[in-house]
C-alpha positions, -999 to 999 in steps of 0.1 A, spaced: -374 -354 -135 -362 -359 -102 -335 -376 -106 -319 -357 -130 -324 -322 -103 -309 -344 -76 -281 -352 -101 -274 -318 -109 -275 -312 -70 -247 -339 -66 -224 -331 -99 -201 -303 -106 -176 -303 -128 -147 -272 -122 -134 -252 -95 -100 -232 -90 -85 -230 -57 -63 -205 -54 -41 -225 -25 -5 -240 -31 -6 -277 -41 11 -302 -18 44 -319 -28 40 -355 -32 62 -387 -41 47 -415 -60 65 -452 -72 43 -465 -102 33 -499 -106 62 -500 -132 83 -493 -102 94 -461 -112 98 -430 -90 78 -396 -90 80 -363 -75 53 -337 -78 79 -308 -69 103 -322 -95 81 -317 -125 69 -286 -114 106 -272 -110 113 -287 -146 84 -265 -161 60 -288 -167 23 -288 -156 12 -321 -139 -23 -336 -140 -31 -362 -112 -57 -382 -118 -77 -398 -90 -94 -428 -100 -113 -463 -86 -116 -495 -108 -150 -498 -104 -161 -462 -115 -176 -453 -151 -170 -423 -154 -135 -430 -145 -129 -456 -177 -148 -438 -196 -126 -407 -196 -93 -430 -200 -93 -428 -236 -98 -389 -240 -73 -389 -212 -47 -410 -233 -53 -392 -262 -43 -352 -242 -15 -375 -227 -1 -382 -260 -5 -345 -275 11 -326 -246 32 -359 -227 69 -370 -231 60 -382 -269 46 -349 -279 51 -317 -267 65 -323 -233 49 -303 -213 27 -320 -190 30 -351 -167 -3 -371 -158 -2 -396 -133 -31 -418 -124 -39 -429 -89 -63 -460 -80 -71 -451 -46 -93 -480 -34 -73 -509 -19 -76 -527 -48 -44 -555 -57 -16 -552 -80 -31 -575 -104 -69 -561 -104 -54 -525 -114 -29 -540 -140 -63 -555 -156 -79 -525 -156 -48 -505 -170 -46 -532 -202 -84 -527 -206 -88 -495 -201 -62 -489 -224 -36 -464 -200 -4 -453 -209 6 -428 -186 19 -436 -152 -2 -456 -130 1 -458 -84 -24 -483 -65 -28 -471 -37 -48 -479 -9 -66 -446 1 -64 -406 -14 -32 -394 6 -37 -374 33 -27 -339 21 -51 -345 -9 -82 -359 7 -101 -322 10 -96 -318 -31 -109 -355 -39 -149 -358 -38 -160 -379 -66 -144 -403 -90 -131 -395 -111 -110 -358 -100 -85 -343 -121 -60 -318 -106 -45 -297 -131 -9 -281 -112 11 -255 -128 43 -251 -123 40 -224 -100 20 -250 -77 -11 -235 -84 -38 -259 -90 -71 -266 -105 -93 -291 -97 -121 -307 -124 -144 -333 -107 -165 -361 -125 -166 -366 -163 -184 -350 -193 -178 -351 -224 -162 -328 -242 -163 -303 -214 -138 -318 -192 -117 -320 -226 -119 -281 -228 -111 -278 -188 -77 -299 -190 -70 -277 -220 -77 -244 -204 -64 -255 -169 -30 -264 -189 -30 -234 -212 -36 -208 -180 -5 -225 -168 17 -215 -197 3 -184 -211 -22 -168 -185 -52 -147 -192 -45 -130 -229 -42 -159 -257 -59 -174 -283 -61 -212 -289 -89 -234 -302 -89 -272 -303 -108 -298 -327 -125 -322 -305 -134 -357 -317 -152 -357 -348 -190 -376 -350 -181 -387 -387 -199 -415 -407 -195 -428 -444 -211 -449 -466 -194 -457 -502 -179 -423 -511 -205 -401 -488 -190 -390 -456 -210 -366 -433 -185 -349 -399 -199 -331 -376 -166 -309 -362 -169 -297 -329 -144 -270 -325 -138 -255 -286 -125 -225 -275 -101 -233 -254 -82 -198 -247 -91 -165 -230 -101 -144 -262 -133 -148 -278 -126 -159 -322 -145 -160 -349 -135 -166 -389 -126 -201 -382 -115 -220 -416 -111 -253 -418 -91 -269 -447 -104 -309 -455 -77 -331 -469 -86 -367 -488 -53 -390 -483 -31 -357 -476 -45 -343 -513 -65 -306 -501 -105 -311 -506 -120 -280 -501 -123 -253 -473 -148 -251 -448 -158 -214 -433 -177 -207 -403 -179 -170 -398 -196 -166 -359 -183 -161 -324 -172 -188 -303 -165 -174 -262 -140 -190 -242 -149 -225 -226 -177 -232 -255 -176 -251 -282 -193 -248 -321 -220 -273 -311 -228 -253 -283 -237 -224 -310 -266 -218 -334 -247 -231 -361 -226 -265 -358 -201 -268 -384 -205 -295 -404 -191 -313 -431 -210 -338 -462 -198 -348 -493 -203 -374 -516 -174 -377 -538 -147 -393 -507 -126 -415 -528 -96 -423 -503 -86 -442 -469 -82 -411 -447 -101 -380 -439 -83 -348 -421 -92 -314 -409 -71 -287 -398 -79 -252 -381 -65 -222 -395 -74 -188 -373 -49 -159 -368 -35 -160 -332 -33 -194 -325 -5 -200 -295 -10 -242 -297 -13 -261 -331 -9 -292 -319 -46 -294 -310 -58 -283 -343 -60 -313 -364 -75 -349 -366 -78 -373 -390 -104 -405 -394 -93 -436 -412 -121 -447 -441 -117 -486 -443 -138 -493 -414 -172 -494 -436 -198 -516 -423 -208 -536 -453 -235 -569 -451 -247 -587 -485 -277 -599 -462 -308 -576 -463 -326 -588 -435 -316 -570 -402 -326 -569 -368 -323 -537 -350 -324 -545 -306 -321 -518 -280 -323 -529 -244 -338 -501 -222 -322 -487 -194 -345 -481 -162 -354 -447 -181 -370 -459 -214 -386 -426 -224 -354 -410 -226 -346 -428 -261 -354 -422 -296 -346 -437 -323 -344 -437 -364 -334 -458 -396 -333 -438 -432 -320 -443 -461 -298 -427 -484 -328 -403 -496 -334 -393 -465 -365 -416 -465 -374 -432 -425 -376 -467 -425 -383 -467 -392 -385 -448 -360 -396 -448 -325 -391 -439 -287 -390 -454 -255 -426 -439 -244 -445 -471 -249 -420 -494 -235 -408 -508 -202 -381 -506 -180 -355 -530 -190 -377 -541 -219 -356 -556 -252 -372 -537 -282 -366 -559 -315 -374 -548 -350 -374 -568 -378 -367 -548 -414 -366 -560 -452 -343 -531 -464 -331 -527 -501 -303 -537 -517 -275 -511 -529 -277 -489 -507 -266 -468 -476 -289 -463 -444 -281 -442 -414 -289 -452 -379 -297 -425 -351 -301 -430 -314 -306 -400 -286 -309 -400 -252 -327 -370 -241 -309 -368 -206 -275 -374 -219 -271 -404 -197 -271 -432 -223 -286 -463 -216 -253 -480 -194 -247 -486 -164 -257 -465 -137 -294 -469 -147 -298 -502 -159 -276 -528 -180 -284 -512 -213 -272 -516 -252 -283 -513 -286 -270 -533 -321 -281 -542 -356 -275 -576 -370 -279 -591 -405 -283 -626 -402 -251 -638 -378 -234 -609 -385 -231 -579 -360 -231 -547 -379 -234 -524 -349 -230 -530 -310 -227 -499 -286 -237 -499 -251 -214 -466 -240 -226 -436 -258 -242 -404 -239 -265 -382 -258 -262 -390 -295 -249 -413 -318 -248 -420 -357 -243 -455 -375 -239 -459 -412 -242 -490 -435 -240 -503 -464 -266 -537 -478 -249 -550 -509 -268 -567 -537 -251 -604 -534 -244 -625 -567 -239 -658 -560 -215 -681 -584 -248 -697 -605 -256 -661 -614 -219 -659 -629 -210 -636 -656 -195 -636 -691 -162 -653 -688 -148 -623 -711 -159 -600 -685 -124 -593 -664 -123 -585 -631 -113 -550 -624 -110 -547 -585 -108 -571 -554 -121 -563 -517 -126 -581 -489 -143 -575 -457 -147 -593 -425 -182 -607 -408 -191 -574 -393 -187 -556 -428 -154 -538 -419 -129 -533 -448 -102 -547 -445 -68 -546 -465 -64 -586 -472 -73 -613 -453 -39 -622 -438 -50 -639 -410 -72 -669 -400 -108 -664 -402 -139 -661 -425 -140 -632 -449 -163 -617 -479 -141 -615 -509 -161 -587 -533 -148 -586 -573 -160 -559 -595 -161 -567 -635 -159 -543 -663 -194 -541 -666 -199 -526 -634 -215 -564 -617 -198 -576 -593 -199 -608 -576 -200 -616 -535 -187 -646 -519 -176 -659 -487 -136 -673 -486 -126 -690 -456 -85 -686 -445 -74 -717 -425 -55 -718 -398 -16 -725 -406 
């Protein structure tokens, strides 16, 4: 307990200054050239982010970051520059490794300190300052997600439409599937100044409408519908496609560019092997973790916490599970800090024999894994000759779907016969 009150004592995430940001001029590690002042003057809000290679928080933001970058950047709506700066005298080549595995696309400056006329804005790693084209600015500090998601929204929608609007955005979904269930839990924020209500949201199944999904509450500004008494979520068992979308419809809405997302289906973890291992490796803070395995019925298979383990301990569980059939894996953290890296070397995964079905060692507060243990027929169990094959699939070693096996590797090629049997077996695609 009291390190999480120190914590709190040491984090805060958003303040506004009402002070004029200073002008400044960048060159990019591409070479290119920058002027705060320029973009401003062209209409467009600019957010400067101020990173370090060795922070977190910092990577783990990159890819929510390159994902507003893309909505509201030069390839979407154009109306916001970001810029990241490195600001501890790190080399060329260190930040261009972090930049490729981090995964940035918007400008990047190494530089060797915060410049000057920015220092008093810049406490933690990472800071976001929102600027408006008025020069205005707002600064975020640290990362937390989705809530620095909603703060970049706001701080760049109180740029171009100040204090009366309406505009809600659809946050990353949390969704799993299994066969043809598929469960979404759709966290919807309210990013504008008006408080809404009677949001609908339309589901489509490869671009064909599913159904219509309607949550009739209040959602205040800066909150979001898990934040509420009633999450919105989605479940279904009759998904027959590749791709999942849902889109927002509410009266009012100034941005619709924020109000969709899709999720590809053909990443189903699939094993034939029924004997798994499930391995979490504590943090320091093993009684923040729980834990659960069910089935398809909803039956536990197994479950547990932290309480009764050590710090650092690697917890292993061996499990027998049924064939044909899908099983949902669970795992909290009760402080929201996950179980990597600033309290431990942490991780958690399922394997099924030499195949890794799940590895995570990144999530926060809550995450959800769905799989699927085939029966497996081997070639001495064949069937009737006459009995024709009706569909082919394949899969690779960690049980992901794939299209065909076009490239060099070992796969699991899965035929289906008329009957309904189907027959499992492993094909191997040399290299040419």
């Amino acid at each position: 307990m009291i390190r999480k009150i120190i914590a709190l004592l040491f984090i805060f995430h958003s303040s506004l200054f009402a002070q004029t940001a200073p002008d400044i001029d960048f060159t990019d590690l591409n070479g290119v050239s920058h002027n705060l002042y320029d973009y401003l003057d062209d209409g467009k809000s600019v957010l400067l982010d101020f990173f370090i290679v060795n922070c977190t928080p910092c990577q783990e933001g990159t890819g929510y970051l390159d994902a507003f970058y893309e909505n509201y950047g030069p390839e979407g709506t154009d109306q916001l520059q970001v810029i990241s700066l490195e600001v501890y005298n790190n080399s060329d080549p260190i930040v261009q490794e972090a930049i490729v595995n981090w995964g940035i696309t918007n400008p990047v400056v190494n530089l060797d300190y915060i410049p000057e006329s920015y220092t008093p804005f810049v406490p933690f790693y990472p800071t976001y300052i929102m600027i408006c084209p008025d020069r205005s600015m707002s600064i975020i500090t640290d990362f937390d997600h989705p809530l620095t998601i909603l703060e970049w929204e706001l701080a760049m929608n109180s740029c171009n439409f100040g204090l009366d609007y309406t505009d809600v955005t659809i946050l990353e979904p949390e969704i799993i599937h299994c066969q043809d269930y598929v469960f979404a839990n759709l966290n919807i924020g309210n990013v504008g100044s008006n408080v809404v209500s009677n949001i609908d949201i339309e589901v489509y199944v490869d671009s064909m409408y599913h159904s219509t999904i309607e949550w009739n509450y209040l959602l205040p500004p800066s909150s979001t519908t898990n934040d509420a008494f009633f999450p919105i979520v989605f479940e279904s068992s009759d998904i027959d496609g590749d791709e999942i979308t849902f889109i927002i419809d509410i009266n009012d809405d100034i941005n619709l560019a924020n109000n969709m997302v899709s999720h590809q289906l053909n990443d189903e973890i699939v094993t034939v092997n029924k004997d798994i291992k499930i391995e979490i490796q504590n943090d320091l803070y093993p009684a923040d973790i729980y834990w659960s395995l069910t089935n398809a019925s909803g039956d536990i298979i197994t479950t547990g916490d932290g309480n009764n383990y050590a710090a650092e301990e690697l917890i292993s569980i061996e499990l027998s599970l049924d064939t044909s059939t899908c099983y949902t894996f669970i795992i909290e953290d009760e402080y929201g800090d996950g179980i990597c890296c600033a309290h431990g070397d942490g991780y958690y995964q399922i394997t099924a024999g030499d195949d890794t079905l799940i590895f995570n060692n990144t999530f926060s507060t809550h995450k959800m894994h769905a799989f699927y243990v085939d029966a497996f027929i081997g070639i001495e169990e064949s069937i009737d000759i006459n009995n024709q094959i009706t569909r082919t699939e394949f899969f690779n070693l960690n049980g992901q779907k794939v299209h065909y096996p076009s490239q060099a590797g070992v796969y699991i090629q899965k035929d289906w016969y008329e009957n309904g049997d189907f027959n499992c077996e492993k094909i191997v695609i040399p290299k040419r």
